[in-house]
Backbone bond lengths (Angstrom), bond angles and torsions (degrees), N, CA, C in turn:
res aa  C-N    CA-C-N  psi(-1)  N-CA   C-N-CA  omega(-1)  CA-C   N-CA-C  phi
1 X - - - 1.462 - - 1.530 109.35 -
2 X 1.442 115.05 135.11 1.573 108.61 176.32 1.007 129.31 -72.70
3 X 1.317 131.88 166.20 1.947 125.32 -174.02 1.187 97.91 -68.27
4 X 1.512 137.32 167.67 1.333 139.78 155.56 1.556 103.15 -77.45
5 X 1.317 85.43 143.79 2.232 99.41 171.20 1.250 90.97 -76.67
6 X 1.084 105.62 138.88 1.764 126.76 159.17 1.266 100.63 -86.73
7 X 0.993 125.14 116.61 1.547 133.10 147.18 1.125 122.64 -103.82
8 X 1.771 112.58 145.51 1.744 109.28 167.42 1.474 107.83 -120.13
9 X 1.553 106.08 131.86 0.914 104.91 159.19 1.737 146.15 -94.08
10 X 0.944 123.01 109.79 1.641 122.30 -158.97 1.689 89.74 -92.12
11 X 1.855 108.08 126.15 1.151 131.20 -166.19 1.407 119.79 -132.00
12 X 1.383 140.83 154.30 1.504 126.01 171.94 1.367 89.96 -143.38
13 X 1.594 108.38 139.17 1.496 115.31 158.54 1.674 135.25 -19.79
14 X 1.028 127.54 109.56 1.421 104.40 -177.49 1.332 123.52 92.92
15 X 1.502 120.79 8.34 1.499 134.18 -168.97 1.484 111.60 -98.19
16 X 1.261 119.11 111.85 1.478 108.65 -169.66 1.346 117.11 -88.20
17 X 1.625 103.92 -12.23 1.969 105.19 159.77 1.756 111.47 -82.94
18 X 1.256 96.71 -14.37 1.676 88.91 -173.79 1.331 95.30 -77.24
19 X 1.309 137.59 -16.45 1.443 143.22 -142.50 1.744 98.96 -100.30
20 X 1.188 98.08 -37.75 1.222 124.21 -170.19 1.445 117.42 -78.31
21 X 1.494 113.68 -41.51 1.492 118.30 155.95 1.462 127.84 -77.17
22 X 1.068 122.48 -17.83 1.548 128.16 140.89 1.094 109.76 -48.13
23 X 1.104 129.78 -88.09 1.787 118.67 169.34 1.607 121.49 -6.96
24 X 1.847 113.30 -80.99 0.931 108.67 169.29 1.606 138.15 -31.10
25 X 1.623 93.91 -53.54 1.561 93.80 -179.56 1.539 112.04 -68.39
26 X 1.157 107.71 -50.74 1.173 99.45 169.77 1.989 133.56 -42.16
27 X 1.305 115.85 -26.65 1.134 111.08 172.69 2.252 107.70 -102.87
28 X 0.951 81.99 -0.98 1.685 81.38 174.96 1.588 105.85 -104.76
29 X 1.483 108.02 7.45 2.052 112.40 164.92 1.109 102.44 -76.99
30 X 1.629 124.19 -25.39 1.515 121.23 -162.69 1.511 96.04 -76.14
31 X 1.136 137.14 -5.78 1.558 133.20 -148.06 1.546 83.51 -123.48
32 X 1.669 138.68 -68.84 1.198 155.12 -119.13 1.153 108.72 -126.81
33 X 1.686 132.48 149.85 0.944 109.55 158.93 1.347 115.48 -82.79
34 X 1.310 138.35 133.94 1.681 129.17 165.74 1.038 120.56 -121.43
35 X 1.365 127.06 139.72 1.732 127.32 162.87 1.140 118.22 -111.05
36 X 1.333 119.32 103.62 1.505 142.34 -162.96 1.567 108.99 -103.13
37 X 1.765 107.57 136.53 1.469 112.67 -168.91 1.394 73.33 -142.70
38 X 1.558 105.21 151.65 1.574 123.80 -157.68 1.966 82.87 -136.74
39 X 1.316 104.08 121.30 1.806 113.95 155.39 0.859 125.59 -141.36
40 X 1.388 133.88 136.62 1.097 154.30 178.03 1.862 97.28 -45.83
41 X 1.485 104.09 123.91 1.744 105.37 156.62 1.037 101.83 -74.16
42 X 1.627 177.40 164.81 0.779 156.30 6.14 1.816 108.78 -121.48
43 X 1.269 120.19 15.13 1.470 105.97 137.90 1.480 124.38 -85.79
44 X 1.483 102.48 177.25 1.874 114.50 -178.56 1.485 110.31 -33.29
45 X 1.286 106.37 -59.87 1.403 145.74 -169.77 1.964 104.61 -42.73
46 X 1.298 88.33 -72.93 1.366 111.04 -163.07 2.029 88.68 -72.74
47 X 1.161 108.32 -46.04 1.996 105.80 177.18 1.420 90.74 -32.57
48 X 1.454 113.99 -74.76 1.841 123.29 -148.53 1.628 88.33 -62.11
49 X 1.055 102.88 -77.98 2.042 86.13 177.03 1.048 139.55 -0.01
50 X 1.880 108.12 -63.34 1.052 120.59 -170.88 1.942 115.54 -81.70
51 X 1.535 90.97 -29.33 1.615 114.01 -178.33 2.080 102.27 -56.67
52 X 1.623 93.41 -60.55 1.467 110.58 -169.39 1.681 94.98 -57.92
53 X 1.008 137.71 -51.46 1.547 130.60 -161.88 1.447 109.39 -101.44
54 X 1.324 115.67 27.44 1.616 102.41 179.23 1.436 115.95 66.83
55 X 1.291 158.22 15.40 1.133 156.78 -135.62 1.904 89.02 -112.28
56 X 1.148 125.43 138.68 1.358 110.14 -177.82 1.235 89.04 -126.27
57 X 1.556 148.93 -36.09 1.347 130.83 -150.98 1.834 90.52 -165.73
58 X 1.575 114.34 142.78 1.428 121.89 -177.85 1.460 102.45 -55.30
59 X 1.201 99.63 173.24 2.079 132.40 -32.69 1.302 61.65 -79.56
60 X 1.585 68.10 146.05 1.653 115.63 168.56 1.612 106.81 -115.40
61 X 1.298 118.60 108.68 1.532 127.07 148.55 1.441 151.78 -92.65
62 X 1.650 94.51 112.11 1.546 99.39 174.06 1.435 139.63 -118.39
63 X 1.308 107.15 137.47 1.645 108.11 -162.07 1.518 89.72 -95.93
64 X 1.364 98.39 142.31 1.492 117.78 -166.38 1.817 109.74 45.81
65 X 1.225 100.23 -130.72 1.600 87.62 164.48 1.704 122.51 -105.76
66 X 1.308 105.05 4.35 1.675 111.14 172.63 1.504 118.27 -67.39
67 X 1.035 133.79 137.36 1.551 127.65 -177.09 1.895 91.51 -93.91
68 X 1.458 79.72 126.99 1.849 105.39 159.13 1.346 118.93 -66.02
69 X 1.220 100.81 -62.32 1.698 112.80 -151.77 1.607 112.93 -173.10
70 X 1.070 104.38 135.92 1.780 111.90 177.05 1.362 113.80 -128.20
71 X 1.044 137.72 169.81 1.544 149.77 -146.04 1.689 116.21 36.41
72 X 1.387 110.22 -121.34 1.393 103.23 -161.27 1.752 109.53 -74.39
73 X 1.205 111.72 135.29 1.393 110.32 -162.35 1.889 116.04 -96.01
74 X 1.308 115.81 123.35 1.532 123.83 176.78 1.253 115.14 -72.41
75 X 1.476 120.35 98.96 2.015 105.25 164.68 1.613 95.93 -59.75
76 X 0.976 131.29 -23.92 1.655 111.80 -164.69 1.391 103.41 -81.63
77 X 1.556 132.40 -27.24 1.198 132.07 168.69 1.651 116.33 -55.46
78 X 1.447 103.86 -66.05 1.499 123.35 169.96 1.465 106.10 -43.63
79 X 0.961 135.45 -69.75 1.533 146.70 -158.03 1.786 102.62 -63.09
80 X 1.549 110.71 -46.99 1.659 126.80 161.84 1.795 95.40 -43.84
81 X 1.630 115.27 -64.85 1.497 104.23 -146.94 1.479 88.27 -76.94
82 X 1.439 139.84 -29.79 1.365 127.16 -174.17 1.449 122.64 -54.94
83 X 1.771 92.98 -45.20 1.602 81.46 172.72 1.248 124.34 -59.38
84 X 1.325 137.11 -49.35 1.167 138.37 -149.95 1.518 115.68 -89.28
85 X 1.500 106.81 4.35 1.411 106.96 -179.23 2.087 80.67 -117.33
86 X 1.143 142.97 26.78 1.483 145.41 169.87 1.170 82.10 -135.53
87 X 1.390 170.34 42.56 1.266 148.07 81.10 0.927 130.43 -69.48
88 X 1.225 132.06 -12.80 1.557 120.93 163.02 1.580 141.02 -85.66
């Protein structure tokens, strides 16, 4: 069985793409294994996150600790990088 991807998700109140990648991930767990951690962009935490990986504006997603992608979020991107890190 493969490891689960850790992903983080960097989120802000009121974000209707952050809202939206919750969704996604959430229906691409049914497929994958994932381990998903949810932070606020605008705590300490989630600043250095977003600072360290280039992330300029929510949600910001990162697999392992590399940032993917920020603003509007692709299942076809995600679902592309899932497979190919569950095939190897």
């Amino acid at each position: 069985m493969a490891e689960p991807v850790p992903i983080t998700l960097l989120t802000r109140e009121a974000c209707e793409f952050c809202h939206d990648a919750e969704e996604i991930i959430a229906r691409l767990s049914g497929e994958f294994a994932l381990e998903v951690t949810r932070i606020d962009i605008d705590s300490e935490d989630g600043q250095q996150r977003a600072v360290r990986e280039g992330i300029l504006f929510p949600p910001g997603i990162l697999l392992g600790e590399r940032g993917f992608s920020y603003g509007r979020p692709s299942e076809k991107k995600l679902r592309k990088e899932f497979e190919r890190r569950c095939s190897s």
